[in-house]
FIVO-314174 format. One record per atom (N, C-alpha, C, O): residue number from 1; chain; atom name; y, x, z. Coordinates in steps of 0.001 Angstrom, whole numbers, padded with zeros to 6 digits. Layout:
BEGIN
+-----+-----+------+---------+---------+---------+
! seq ! mol ! atom !       y !       x !       z !
+-----+-----+------+---------+---------+---------+
! NUM !   A !   CA !       Y !       X !       Z !
...
+-----+-----+------+---------+---------+---------+
END
This chain:
BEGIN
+-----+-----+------+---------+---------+---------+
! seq ! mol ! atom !       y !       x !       z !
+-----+-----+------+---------+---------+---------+
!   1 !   A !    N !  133010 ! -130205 !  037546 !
!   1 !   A !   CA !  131801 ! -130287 !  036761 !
!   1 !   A !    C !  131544 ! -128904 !  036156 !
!   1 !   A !    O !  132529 ! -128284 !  035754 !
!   2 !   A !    N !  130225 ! -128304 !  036036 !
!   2 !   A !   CA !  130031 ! -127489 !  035535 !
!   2 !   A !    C !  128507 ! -127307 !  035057 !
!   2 !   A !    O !  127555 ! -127902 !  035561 !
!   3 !   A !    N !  128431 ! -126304 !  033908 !
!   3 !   A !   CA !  126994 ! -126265 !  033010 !
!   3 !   A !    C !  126348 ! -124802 !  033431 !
!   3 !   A !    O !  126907 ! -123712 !  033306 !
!   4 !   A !    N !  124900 ! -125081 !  034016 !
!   4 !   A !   CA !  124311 ! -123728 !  034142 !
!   4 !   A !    C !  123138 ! -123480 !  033001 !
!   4 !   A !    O !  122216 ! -124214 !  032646 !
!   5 !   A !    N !  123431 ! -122499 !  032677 !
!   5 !   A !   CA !  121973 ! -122215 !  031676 !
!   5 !   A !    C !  120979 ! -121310 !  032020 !
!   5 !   A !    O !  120922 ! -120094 !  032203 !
!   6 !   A !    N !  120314 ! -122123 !  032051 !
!   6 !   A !   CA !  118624 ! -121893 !  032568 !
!   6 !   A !    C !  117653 ! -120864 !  031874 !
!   6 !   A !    O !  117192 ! -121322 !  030828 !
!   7 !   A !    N !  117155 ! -119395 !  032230 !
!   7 !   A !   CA !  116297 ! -118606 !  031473 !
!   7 !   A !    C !  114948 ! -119059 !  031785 !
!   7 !   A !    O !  113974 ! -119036 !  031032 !
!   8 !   A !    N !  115034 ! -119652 !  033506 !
!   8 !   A !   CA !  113287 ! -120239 !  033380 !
!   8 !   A !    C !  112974 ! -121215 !  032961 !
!   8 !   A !    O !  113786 ! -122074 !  033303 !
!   9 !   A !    N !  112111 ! -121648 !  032302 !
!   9 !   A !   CA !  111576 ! -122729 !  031485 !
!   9 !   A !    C !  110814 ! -123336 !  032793 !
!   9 !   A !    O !  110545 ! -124519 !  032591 !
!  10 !   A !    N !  110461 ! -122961 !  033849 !
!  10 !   A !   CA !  109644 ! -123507 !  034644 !
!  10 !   A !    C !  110960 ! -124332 !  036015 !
!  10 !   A !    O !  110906 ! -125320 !  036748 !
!  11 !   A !    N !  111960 ! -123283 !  035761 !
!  11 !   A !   CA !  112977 ! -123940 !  036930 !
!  11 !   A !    C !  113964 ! -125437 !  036084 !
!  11 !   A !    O !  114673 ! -126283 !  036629 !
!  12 !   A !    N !  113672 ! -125288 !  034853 !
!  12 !   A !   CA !  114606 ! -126112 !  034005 !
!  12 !   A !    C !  113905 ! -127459 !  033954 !
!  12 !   A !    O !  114495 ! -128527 !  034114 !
!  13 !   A !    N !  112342 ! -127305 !  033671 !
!  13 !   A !   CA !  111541 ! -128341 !  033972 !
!  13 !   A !    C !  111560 ! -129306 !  034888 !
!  13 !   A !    O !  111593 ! -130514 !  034656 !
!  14 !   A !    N !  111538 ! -128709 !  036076 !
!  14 !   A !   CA !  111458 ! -129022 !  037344 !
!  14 !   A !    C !  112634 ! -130033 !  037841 !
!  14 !   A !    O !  112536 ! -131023 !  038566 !
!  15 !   A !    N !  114002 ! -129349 !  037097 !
!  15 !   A !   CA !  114847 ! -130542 !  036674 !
!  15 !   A !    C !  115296 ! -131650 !  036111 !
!  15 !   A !    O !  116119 ! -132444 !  036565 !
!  16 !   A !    N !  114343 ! -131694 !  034426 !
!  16 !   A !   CA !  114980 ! -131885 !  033313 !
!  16 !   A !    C !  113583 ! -133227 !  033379 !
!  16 !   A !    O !  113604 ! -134336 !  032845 !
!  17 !   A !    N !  112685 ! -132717 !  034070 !
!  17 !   A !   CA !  111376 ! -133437 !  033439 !
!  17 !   A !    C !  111861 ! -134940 !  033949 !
!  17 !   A !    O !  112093 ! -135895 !  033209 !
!  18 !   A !    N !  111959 ! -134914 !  035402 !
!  18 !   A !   CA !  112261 ! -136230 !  036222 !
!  18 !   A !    C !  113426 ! -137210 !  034921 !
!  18 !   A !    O !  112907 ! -138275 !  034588 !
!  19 !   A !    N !  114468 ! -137001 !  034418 !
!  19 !   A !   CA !  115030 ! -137185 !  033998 !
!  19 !   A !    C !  115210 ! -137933 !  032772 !
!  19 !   A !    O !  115760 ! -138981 !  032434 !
!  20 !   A !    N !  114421 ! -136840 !  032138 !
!  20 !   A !   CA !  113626 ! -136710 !  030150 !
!  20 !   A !    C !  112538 ! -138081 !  030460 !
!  20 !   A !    O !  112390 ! -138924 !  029575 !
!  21 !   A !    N !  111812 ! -138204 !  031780 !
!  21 !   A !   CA !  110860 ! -139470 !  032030 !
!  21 !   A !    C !  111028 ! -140366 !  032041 !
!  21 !   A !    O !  110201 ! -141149 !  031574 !
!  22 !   A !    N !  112287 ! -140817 !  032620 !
!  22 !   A !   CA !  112912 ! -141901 !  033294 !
!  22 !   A !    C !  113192 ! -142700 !  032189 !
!  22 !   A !    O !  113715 ! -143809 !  032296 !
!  23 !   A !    N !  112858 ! -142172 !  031094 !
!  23 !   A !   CA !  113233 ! -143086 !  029633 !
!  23 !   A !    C !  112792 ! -142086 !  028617 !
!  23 !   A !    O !  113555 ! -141464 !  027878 !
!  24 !   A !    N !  110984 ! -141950 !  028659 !
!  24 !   A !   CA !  110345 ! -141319 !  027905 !
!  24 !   A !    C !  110836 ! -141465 !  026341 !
!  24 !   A !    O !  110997 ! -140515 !  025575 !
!  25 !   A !    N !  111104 ! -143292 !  025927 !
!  25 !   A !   CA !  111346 ! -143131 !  024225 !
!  25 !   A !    C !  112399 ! -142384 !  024022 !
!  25 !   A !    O !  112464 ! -141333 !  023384 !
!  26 !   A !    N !  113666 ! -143250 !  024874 !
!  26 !   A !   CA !  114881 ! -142319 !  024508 !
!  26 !   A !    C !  114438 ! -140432 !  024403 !
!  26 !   A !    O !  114760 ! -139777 !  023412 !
!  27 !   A !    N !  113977 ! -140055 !  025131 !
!  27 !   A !   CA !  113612 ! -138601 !  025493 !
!  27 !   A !    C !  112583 ! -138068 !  024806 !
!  27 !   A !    O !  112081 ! -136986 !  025110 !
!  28 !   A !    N !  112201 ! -138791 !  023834 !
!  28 !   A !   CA !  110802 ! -138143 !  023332 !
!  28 !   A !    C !  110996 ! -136381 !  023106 !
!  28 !   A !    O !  110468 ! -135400 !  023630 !
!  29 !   A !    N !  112179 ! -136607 !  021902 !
!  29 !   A !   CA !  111881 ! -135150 !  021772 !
!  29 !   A !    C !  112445 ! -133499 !  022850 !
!  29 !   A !    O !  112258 ! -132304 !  022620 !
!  30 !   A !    N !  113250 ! -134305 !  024157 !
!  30 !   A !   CA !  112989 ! -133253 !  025329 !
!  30 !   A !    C !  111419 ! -132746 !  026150 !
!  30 !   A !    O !  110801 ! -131769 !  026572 !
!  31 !   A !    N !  111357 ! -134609 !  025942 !
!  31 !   A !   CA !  109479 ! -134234 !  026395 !
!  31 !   A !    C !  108979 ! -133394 !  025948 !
!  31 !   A !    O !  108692 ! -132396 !  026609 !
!  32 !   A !    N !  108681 ! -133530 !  024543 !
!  32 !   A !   CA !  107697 ! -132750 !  023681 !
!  32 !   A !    C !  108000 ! -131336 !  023513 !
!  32 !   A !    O !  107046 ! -130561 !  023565 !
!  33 !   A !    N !  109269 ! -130832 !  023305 !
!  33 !   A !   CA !  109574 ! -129521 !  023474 !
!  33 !   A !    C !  109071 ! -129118 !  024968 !
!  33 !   A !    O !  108067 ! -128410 !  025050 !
!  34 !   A !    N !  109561 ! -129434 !  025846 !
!  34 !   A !   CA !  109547 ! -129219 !  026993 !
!  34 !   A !    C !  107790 ! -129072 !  027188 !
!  34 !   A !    O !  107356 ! -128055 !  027730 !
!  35 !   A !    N !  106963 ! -130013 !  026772 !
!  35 !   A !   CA !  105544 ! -129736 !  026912 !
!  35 !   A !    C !  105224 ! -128423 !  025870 !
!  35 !   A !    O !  104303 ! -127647 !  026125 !
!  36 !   A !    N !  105766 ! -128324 !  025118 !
!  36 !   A !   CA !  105162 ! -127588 !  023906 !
!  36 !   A !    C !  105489 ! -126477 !  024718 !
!  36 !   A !    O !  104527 ! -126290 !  025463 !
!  37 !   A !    N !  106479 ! -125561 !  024958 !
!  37 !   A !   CA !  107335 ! -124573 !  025440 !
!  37 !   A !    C !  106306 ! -124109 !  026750 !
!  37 !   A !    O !  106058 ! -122942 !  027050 !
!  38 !   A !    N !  105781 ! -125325 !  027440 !
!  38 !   A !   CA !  105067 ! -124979 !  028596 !
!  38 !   A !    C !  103808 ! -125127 !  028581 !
!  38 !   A !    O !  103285 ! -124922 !  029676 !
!  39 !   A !    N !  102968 ! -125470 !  027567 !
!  39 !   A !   CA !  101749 ! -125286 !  027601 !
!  39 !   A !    C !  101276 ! -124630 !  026635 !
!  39 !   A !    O !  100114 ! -124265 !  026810 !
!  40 !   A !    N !  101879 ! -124262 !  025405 !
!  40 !   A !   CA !  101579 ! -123295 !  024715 !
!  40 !   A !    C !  102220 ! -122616 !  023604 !
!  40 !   A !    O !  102103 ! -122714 !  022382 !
!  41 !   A !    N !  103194 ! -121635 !  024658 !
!  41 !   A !   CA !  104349 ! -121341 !  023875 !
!  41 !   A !    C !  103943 ! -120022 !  023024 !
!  41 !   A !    O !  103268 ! -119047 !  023354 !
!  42 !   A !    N !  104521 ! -120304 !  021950 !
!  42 !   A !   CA !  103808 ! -119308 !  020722 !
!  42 !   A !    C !  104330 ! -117830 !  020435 !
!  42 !   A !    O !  105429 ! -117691 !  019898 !
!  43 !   A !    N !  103506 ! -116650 !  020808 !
!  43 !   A !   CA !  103974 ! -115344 !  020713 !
!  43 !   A !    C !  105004 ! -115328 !  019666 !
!  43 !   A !    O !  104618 ! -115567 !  018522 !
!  44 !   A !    N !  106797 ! -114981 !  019952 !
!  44 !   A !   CA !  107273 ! -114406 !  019121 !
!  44 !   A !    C !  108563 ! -115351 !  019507 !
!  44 !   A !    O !  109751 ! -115030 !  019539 !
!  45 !   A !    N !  108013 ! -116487 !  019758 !
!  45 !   A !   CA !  109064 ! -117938 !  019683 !
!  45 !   A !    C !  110310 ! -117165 !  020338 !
!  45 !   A !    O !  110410 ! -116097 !  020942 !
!  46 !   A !    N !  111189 ! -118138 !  019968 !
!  46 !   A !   CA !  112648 ! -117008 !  020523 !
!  46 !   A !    C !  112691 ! -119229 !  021558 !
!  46 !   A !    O !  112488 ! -120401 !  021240 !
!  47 !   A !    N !  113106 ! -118378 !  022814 !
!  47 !   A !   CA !  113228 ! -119531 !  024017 !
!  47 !   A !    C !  114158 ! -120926 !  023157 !
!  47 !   A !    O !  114581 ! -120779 !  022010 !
!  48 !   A !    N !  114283 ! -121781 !  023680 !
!  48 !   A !   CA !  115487 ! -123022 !  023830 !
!  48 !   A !    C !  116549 ! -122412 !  024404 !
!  48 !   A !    O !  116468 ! -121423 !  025133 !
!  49 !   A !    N !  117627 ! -123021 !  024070 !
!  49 !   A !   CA !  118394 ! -123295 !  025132 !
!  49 !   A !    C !  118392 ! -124226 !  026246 !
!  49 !   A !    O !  118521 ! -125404 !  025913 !
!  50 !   A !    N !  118288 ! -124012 !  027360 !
!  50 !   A !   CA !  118325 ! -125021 !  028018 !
!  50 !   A !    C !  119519 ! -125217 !  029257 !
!  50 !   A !    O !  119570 ! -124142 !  029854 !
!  51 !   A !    N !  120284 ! -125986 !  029727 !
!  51 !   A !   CA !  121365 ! -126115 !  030430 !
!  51 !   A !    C !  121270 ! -127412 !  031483 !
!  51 !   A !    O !  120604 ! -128434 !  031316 !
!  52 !   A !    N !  121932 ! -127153 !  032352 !
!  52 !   A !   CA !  121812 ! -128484 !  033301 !
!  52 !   A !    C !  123778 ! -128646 !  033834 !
!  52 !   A !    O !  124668 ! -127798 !  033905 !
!  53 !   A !    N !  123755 ! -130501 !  034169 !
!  53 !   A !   CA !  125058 ! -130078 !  034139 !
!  53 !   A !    C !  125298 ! -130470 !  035502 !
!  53 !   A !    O !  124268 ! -130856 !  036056 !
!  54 !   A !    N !  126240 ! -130492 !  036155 !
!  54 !   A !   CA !  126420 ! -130505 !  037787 !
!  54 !   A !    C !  128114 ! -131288 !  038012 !
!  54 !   A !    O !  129078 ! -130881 !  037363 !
!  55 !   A !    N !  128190 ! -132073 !  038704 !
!  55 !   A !   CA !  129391 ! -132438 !  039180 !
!  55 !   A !    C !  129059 ! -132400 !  041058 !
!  55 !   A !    O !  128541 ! -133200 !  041838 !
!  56 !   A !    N !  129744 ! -130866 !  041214 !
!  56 !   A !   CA !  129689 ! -130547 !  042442 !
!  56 !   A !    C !  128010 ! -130279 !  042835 !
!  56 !   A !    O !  127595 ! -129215 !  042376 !
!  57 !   A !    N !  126919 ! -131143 !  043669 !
!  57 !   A !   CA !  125895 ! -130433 !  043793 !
!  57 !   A !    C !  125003 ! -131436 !  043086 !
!  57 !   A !    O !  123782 ! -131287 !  043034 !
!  58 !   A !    N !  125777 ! -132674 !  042430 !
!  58 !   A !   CA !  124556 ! -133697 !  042093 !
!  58 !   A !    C !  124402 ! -133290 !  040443 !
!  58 !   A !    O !  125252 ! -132922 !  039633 !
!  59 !   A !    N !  123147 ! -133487 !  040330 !
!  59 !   A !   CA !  122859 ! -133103 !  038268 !
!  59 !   A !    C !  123528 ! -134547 !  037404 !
!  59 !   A !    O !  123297 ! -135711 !  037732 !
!  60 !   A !    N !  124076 ! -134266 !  036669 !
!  60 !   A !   CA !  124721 ! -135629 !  036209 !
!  60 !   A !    C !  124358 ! -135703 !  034698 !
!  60 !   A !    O !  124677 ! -136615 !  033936 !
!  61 !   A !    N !  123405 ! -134231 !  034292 !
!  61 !   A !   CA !  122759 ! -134354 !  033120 !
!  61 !   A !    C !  121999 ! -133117 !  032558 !
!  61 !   A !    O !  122321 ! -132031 !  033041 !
!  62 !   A !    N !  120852 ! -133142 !  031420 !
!  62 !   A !   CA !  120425 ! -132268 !  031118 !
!  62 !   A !    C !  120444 ! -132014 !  029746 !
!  62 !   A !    O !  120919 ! -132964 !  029123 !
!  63 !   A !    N !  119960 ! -130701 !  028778 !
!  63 !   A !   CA !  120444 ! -130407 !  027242 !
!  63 !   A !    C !  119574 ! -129283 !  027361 !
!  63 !   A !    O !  119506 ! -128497 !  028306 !
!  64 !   A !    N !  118631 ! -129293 !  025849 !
!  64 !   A !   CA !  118036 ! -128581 !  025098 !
!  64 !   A !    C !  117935 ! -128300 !  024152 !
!  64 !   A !    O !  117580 ! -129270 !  023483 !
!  65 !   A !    N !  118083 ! -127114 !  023369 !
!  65 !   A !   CA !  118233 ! -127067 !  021841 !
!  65 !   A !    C !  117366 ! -125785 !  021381 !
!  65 !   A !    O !  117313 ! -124649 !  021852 !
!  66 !   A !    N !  116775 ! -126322 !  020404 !
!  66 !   A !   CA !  115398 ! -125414 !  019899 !
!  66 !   A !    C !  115997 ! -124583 !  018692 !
!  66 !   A !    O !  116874 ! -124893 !  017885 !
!  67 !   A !    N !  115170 ! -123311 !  018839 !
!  67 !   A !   CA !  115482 ! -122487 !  017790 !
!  67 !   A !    C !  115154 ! -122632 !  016494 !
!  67 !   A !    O !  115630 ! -122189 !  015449 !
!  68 !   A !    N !  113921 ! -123592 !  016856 !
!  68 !   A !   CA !  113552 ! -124467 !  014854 !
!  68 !   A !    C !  114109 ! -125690 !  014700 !
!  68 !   A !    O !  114174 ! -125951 !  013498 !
!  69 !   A !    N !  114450 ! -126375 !  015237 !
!  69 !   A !   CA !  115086 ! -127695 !  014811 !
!  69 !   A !    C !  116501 ! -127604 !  014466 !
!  69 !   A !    O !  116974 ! -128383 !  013637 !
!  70 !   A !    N !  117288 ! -126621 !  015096 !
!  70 !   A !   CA !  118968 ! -126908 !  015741 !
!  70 !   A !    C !  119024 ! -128268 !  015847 !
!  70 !   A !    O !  119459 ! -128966 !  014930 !
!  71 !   A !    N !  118531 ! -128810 !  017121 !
!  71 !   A !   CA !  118900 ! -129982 !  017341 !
!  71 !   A !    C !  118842 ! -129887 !  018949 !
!  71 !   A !    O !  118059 ! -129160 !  019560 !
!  72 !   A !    N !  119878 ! -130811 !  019583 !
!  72 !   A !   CA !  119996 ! -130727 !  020722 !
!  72 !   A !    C !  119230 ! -132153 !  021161 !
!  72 !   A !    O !  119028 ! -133051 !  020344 !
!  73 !   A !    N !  118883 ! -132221 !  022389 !
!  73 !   A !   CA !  118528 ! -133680 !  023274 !
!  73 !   A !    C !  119054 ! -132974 !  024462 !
!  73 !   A !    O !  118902 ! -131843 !  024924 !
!  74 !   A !    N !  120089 ! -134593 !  024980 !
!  74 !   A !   CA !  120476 ! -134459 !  026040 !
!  74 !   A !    C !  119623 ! -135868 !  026844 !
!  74 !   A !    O !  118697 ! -136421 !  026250 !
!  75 !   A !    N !  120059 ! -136321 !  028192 !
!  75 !   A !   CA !  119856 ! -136837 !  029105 !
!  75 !   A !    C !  120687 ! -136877 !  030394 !
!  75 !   A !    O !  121445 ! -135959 !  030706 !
!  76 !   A !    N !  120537 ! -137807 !  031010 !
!  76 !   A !   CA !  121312 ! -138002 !  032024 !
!  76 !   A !    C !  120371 ! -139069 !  032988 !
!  76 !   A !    O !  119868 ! -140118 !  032583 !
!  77 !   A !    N !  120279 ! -138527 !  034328 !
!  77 !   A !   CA !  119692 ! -138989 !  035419 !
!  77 !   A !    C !  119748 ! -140854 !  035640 !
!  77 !   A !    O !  120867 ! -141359 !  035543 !
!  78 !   A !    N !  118913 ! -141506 !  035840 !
!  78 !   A !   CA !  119131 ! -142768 !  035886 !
!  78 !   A !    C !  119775 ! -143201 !  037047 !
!  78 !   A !    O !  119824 ! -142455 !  038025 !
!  79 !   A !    N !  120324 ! -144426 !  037060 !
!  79 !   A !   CA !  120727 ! -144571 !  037776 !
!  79 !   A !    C !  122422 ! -144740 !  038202 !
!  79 !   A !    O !  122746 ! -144957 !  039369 !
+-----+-----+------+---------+---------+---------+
END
C-alpha cells in the first residue's frame, strides 16, 4: 500500500470525484472543496493537500486537507 500526493488539482479530481460521489452526504465537505478549488480558486489561496492511496494499482482511498479549515476528509471507493 502506498500514498501519492497530488500537485494537480485537476489529476486528483479525476480520481477523488468518482469516489467523494458515491456517497455525496458522507462527502459533502470533499465535494465542496474540491468544487470550490476548481471553479474558483482564490488568488493567493495556498493549495490542499491532496493524496490518493493505492494497494498495488487499485485506489483503495482518497484525503484532503485545506489550508483554512485543518480538517481532513477522507473516502474510500465503494464497493
Amino acid at each position: 500500500m502506498h500514498v501519492q500526493a497530488h500537485t494537480e488539482l485537476t489529476e486528483f479530481a479525476e480520481l477523488a470525484m468518482p469516489v467523494f460521489a458515491a456517497d455525496p452526504v458522507r462527502h459533502t465537505l470533499g465535494l465542496s472543496v474540491l468544487r470550490r478549488y476548481r471553479d474558483a480558486p482564490a488568488e493567493g489561496d495556498r493549495p490542499p493537500v491532496l493524496l490518493t492511496v493505492h494497494d498495488d494499482d487499485q485506489l483503495v482511498g482518497v484525503a484532503l486537507r485545506t489550508p483554512w479549515r485543518r480538517r481532513w476528509s477522507a473516502g474510500r471507493p465503494a464497493g
